[in-house]
KEKE-3310 file (N, C-alpha, C; in steps of 0.2 Angstrom, whole numbers, plus 5000, padded with zeros to 4 digits):
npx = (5127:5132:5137:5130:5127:5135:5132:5132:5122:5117:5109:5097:5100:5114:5126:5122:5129:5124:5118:5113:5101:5090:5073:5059:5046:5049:5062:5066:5081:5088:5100:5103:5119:5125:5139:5138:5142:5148:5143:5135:5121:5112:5101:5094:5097:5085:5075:5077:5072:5060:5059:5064:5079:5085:5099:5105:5118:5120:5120:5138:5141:5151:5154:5145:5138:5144:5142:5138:5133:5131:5115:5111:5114:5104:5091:5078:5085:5089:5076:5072:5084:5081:5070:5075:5083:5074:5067:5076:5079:5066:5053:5037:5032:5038:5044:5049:5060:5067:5078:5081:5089:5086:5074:5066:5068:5064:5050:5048:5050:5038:5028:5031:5029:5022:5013:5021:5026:5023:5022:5028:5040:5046:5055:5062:5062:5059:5046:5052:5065:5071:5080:5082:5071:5067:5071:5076:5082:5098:5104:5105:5105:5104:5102:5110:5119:5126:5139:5149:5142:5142:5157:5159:5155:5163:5174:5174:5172:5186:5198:5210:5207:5212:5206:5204:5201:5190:5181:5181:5175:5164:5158:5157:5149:5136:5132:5127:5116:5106:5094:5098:5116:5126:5124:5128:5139:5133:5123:5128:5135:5138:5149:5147:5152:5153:5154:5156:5148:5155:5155:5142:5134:5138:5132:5118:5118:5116:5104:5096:5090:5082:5072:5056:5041:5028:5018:5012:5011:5000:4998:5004:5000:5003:5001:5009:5017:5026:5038:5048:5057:5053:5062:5069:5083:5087:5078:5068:5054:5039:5038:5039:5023:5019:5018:5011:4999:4995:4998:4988:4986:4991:5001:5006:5021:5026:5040:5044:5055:5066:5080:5085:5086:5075:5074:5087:5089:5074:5073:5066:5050:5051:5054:5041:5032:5033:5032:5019:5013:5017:5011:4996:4986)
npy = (4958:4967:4977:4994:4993:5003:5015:5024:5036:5045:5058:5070:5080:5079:5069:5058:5051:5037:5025:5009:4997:4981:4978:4978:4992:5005:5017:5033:5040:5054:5068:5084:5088:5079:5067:5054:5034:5018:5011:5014:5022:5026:5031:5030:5013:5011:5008:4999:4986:4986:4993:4994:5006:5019:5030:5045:5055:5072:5086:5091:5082:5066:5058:5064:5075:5092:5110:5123:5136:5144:5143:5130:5126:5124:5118:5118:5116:5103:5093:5096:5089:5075:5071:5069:5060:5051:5046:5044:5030:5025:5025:5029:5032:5037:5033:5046:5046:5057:5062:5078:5090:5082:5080:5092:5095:5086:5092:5100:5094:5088:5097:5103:5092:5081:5073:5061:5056:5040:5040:5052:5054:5063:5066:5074:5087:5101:5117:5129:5141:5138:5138:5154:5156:5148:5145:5132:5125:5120:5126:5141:5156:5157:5144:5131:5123:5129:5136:5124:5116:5124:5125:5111:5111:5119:5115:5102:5105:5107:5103:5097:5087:5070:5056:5051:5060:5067:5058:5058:5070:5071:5061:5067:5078:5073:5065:5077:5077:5066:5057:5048:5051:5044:5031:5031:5022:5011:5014:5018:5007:4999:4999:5009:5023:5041:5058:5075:5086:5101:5112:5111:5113:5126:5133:5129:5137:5149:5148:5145:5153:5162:5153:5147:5139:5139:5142:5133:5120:5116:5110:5099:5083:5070:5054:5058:5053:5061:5063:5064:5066:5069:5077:5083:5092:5098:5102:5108:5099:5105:5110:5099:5098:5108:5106:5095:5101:5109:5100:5089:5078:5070:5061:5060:5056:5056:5054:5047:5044:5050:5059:5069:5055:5045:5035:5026:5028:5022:5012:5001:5005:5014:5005:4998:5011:5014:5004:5000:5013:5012:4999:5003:5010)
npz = (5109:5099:5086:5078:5061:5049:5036:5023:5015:5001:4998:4990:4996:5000:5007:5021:5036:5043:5055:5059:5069:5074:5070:5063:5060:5051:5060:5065:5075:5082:5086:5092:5090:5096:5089:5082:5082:5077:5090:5095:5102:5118:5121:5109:5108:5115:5107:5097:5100:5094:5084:5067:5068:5063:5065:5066:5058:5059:5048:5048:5056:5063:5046:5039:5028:5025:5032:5020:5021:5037:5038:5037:5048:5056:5064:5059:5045:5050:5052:5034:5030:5036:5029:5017:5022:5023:5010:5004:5007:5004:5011:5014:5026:5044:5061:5073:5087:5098:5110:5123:5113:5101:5103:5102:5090:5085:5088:5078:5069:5067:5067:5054:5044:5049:5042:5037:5047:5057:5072:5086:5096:5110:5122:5137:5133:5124:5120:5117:5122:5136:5147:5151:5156:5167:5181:5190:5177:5175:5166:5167:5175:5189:5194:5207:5201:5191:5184:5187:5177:5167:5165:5164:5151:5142:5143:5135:5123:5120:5108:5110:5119:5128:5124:5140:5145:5139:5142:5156:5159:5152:5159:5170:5169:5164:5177:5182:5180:5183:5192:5204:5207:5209:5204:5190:5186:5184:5175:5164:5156:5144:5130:5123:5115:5111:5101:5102:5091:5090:5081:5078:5091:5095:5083:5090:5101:5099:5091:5098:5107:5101:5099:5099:5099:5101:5099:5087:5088:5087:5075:5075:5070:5070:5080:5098:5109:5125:5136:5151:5165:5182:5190:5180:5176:5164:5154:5159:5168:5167:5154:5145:5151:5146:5132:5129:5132:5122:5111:5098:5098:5109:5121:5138:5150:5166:5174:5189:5198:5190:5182:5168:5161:5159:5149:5154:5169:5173:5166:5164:5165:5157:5144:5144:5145:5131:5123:5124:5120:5107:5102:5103:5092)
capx = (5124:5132:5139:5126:5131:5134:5128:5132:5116:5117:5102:5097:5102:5118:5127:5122:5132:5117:5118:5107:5100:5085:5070:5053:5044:5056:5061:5074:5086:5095:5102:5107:5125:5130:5143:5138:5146:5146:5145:5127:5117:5110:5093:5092:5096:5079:5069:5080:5067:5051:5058:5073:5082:5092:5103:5108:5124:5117:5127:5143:5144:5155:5157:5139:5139:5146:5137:5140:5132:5128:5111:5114:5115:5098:5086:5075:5087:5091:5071:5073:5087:5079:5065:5078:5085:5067:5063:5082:5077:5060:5049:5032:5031:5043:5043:5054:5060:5073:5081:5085:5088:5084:5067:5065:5071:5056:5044:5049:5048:5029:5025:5031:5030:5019:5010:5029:5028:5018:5023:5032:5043:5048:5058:5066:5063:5053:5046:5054:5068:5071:5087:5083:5063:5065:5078:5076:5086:5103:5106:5099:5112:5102:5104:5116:5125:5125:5143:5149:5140:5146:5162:5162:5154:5168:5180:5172:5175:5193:5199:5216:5206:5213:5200:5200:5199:5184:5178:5179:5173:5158:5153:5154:5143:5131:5131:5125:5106:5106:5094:5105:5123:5131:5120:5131:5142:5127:5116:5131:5138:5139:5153:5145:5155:5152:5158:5149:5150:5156:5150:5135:5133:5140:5126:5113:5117:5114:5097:5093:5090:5076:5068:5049:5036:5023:5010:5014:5011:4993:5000:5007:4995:5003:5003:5015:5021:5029:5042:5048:5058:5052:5066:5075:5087:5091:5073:5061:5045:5036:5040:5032:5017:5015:5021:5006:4992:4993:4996:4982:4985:5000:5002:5010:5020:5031:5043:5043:5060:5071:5081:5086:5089:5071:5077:5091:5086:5070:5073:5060:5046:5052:5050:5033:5025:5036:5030:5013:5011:5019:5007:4991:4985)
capy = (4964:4969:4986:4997:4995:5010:5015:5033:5039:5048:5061:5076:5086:5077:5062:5059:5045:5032:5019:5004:4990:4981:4974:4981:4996:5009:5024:5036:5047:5058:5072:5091:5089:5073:5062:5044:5031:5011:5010:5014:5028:5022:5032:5024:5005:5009:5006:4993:4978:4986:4996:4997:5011:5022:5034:5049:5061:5078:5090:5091:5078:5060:5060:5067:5083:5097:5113:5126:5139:5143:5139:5123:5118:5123:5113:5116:5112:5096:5090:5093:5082:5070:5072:5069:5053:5043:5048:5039:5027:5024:5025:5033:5036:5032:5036:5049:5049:5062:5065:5085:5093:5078:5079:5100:5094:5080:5095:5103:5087:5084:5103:5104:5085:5077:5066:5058:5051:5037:5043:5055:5052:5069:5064:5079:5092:5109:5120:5135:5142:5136:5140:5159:5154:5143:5143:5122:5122:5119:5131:5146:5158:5157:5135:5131:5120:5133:5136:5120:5113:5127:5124:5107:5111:5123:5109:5096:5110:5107:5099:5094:5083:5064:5049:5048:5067:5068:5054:5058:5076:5069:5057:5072:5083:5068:5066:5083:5076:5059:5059:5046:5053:5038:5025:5033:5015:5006:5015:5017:5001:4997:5003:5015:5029:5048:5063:5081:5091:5107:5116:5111:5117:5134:5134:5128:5140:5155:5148:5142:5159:5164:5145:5148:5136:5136:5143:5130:5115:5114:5110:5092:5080:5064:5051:5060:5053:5066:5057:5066:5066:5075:5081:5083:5099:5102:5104:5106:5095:5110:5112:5094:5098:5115:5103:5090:5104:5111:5095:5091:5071:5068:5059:5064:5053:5058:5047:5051:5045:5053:5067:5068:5049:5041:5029:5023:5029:5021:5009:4995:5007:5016:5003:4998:5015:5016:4999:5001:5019:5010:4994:5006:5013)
capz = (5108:5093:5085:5073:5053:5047:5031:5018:5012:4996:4996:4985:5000:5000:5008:5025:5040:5047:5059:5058:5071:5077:5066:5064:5057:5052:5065:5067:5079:5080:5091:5088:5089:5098:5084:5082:5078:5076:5095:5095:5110:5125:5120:5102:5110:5119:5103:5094:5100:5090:5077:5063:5070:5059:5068:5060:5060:5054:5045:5050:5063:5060:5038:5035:5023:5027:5031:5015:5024:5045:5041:5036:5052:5060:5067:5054:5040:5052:5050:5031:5030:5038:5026:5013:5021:5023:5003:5000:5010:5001:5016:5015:5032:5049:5066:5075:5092:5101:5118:5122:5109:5098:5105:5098:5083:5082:5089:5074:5061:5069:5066:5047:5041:5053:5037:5036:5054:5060:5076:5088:5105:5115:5128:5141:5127:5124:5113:5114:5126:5142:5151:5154:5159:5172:5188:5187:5174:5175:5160:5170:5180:5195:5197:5212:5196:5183:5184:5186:5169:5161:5165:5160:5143:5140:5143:5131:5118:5119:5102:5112:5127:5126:5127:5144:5148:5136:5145:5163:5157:5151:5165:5177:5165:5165:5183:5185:5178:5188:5199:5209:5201:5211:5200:5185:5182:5181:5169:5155:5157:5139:5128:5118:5117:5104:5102:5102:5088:5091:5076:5078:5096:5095:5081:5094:5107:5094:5090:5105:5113:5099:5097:5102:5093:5105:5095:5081:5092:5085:5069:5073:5068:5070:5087:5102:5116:5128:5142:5157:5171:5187:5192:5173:5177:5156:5151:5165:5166:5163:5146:5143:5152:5141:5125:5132:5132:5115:5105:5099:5099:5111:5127:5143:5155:5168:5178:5197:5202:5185:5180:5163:5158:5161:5148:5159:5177:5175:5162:5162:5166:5151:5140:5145:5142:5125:5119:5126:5116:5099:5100:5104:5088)
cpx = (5125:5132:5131:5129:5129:5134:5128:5126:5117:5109:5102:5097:5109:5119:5125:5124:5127:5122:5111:5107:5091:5082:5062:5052:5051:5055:5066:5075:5089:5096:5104:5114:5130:5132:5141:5142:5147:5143:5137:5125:5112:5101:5090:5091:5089:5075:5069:5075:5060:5052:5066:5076:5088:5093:5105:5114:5122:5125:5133:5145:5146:5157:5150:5143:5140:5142:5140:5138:5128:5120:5106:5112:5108:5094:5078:5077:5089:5085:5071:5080:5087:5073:5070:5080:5078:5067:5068:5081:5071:5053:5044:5031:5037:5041:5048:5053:5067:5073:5083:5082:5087:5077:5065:5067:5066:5051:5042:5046:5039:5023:5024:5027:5024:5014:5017:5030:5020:5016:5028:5032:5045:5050:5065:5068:5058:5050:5049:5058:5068:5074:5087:5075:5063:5070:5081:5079:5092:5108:5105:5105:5110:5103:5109:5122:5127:5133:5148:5148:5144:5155:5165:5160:5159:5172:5180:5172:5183:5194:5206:5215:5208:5207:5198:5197:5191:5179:5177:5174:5166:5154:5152:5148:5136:5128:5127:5117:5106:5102:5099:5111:5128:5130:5123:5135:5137:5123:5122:5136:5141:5147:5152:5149:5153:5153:5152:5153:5150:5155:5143:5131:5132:5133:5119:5111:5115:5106:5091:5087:5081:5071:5062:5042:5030:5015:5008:5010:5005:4991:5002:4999:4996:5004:5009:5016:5027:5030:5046:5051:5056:5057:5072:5078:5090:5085:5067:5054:5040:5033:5037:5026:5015:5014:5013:4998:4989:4997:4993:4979:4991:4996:5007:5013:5026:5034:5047:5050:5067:5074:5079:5087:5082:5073:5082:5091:5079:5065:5066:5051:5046:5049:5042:5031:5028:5032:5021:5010:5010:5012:5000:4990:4979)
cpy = (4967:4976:4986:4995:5001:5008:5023:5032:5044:5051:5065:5080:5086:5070:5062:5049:5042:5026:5014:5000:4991:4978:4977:4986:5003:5016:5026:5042:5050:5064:5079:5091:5084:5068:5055:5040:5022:5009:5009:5021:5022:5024:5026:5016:5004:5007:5003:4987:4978:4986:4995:5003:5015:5030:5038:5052:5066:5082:5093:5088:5071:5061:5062:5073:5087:5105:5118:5134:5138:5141:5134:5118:5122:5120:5111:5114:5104:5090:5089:5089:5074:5066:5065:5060:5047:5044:5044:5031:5021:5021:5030:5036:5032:5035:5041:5048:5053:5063:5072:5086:5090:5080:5086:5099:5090:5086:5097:5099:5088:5091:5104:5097:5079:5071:5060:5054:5047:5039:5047:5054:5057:5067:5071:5084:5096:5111:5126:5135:5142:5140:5149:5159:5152:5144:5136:5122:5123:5125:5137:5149:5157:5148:5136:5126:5122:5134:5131:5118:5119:5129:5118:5104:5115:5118:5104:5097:5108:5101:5095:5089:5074:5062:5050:5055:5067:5062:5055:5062:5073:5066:5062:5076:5077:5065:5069:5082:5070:5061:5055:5047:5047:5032:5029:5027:5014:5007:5015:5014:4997:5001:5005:5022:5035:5053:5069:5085:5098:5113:5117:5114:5123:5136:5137:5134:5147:5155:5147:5150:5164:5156:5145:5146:5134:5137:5139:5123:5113:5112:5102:5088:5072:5060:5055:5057:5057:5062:5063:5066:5071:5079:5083:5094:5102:5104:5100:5104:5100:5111:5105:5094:5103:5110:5098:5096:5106:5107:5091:5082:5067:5064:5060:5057:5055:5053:5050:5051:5044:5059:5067:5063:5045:5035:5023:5023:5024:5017:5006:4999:5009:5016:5002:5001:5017:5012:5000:5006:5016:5004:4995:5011:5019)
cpz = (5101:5090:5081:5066:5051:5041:5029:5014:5008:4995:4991:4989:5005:5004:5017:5030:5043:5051:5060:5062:5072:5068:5069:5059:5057:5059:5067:5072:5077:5085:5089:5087:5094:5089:5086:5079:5076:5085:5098:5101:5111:5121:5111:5103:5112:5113:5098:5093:5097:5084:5073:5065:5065:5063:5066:5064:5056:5053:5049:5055:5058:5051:5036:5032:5027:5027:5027:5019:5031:5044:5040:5044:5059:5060:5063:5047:5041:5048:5040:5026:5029:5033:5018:5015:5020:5014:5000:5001:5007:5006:5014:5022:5040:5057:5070:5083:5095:5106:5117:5116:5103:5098:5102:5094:5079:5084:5083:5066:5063:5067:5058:5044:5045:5048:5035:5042:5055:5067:5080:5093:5107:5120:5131:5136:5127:5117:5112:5122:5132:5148:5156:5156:5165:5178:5190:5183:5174:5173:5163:5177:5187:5199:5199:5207:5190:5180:5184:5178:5165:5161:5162:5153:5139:5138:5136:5124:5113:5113:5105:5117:5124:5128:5133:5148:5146:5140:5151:5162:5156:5156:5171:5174:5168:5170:5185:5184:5178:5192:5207:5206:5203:5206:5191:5182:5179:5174:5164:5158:5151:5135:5122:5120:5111:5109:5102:5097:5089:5088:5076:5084:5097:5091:5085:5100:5105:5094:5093:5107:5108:5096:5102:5098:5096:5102:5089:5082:5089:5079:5069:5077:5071:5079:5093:5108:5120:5135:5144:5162:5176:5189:5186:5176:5170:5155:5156:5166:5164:5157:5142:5144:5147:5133:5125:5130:5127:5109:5104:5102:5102:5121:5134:5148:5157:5175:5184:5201:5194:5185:5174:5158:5161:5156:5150:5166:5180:5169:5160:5162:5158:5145:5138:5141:5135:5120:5119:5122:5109:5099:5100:5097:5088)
residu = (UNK:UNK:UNK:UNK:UNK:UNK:UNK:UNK:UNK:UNK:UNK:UNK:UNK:UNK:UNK:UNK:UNK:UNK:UNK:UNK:UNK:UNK:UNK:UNK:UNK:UNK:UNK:UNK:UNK:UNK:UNK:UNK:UNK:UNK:UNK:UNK:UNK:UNK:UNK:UNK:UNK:UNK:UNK:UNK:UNK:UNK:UNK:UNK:UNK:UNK:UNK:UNK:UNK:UNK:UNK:UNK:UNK:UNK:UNK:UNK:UNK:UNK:UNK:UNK:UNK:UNK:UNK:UNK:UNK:UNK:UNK:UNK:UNK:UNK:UNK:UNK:UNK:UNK:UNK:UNK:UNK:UNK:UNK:UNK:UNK:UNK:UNK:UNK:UNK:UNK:UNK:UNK:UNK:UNK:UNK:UNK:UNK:UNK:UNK:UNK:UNK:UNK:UNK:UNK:UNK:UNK:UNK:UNK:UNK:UNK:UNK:UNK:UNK:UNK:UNK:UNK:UNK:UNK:UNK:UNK:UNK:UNK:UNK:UNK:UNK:UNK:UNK:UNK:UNK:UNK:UNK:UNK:UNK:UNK:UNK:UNK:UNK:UNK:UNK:UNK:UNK:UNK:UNK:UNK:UNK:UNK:UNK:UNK:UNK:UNK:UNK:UNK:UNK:UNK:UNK:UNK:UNK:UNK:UNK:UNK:UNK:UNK:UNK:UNK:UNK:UNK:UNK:UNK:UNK:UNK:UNK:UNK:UNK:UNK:UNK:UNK:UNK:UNK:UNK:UNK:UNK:UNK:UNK:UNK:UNK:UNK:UNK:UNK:UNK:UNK:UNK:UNK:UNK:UNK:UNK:UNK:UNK:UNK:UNK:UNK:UNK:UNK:UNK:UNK:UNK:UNK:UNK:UNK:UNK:UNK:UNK:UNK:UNK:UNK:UNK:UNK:UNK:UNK:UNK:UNK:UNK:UNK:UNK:UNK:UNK:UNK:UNK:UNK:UNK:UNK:UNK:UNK:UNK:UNK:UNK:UNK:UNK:UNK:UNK:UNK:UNK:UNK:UNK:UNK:UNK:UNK:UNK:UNK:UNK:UNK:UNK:UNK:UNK:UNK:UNK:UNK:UNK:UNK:UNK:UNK:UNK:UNK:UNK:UNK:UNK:UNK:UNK:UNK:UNK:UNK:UNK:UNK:UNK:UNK:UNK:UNK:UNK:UNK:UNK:UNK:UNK)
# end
């Protein structure tokens, strides 16, 4: 299988931590506030077999730069980051794709930058705020596992949890957007492990609550594929179908036995319609 080679990035918008595999055209991840590290992400592996994949650490997560001031670490200073790294890079153009809050981050990149992406991936991501919209989402006081989650995202906070705490802690979060939460071995079976930047979070849950780009959407110009689970309890199909209607050159699929992990839930299909998107021009 093989770890990722990490790689420091020297930009004009400082140094930023990259993970590298795969072979192909280039195309980067990255997440709003999970820490990577040689180990790789489950979602990233999925596009390893087309593309070069460079995996970022944004500001203040693993040894990337640090944020100078809070807003540093929004979502729109994330995209021009990102902008920053392809240009060090020496890439004219790449492809982006983002899980969650990775994928609001790409909604973002494809609204400002879209002559900079060959294509865009949106997988279980919105355009604008969810959690107090919807009663299907997890995040949302009225879901029967509202209380739960936010109990074991409090926990995962904790700067004191050993390895395995952080670890249980996380498998049970993760659980909670399964749609089989038993078939949990199986899907992360690898040993890829990362952290969650805490900084960058707190940020997120500030910005969260006024992030509404729906009127924007008309704006992203480049290729989209918009991926789906029916039953996703973070970011409710919905919010993809709304994301599907008003861009103006995007794709919609939705995966009928998913929560939040059609990349792992409902793997091989996955690929297909990924590969099947990237080889159709």
């Amino acid at each position: 299988m093989g770890n990722w080679e990490r790689k420091l990035v020297a930009t004009t918008r400082g140094e930023f931590e990259v993970f590298i595999k795969g072979d192909g055209p280039p195309g980067v991840v990255t997440h709003h506030y999970s820490e990577f590290n040689e180990s790789g992400d489950y979602f990233a592996d999925s596009f390893t077999r087309s593309h070069r994949v460079i995996l970022v650490n944004l500001r203040e997560a693993g040894h990337s730069e640090k944020a100078t001031e809070p807003y540093r670490l929004s979502m729109l200073d994330a995209v021009l980051d990102l902008e920053a790294i392809r240009e060090e890079f020496g890439y004219s153009t790449w492809s982006y794709a983002g899980h969650s809050t990775g994928g609001m981050i790409g909604v973002l990149y494809g609204i400002h930058f879209s002559e900079s992406l060959t294509a865009l991936i949106l997988v279980g991501a919105a355009a604008r705020e969810y959690a107090s919209d919807s009663s299907e989402c997890i995040y949302h006081p009225e879901h029967p596992q509202f209380e739960n989650m936010q109990d074991l995202m409090e926990k995962l906070k904790l700067p004191t949890l050993s390895a395995d705490e952080r670890k249980n802690l996380s498998k049970e979060r993760t659980k909670l957007s399964l749609y089989h939460p038993a078939m949990h071995g199986k899907y992360f079976s690898k040993p890829i492990s990362k952290k969650m930047c805490v900084v960058r979070l707190n940020f997120f849950n500030r910005e969260f609550s006024i992030y509404d780009v729906t009127r924007q959407l008309h704006k992203i110009k480049t290729r989209t594929l918009i991926l789906c689970g029916r039953h996703d309890v973070q970011c409710p199909v919905g919010f993809s179908i709304e994301m599907d209607q008003h861009i103006p050159n995007s794709k919609l699929h939705i995966f009928e036995s998913s929560n939040h992990y059609p990349f792992l839930e409902e793997k091989k299909l996955f690929k297909r319609v990924v590969e099947d998107f990237v080889t159709r021009k």
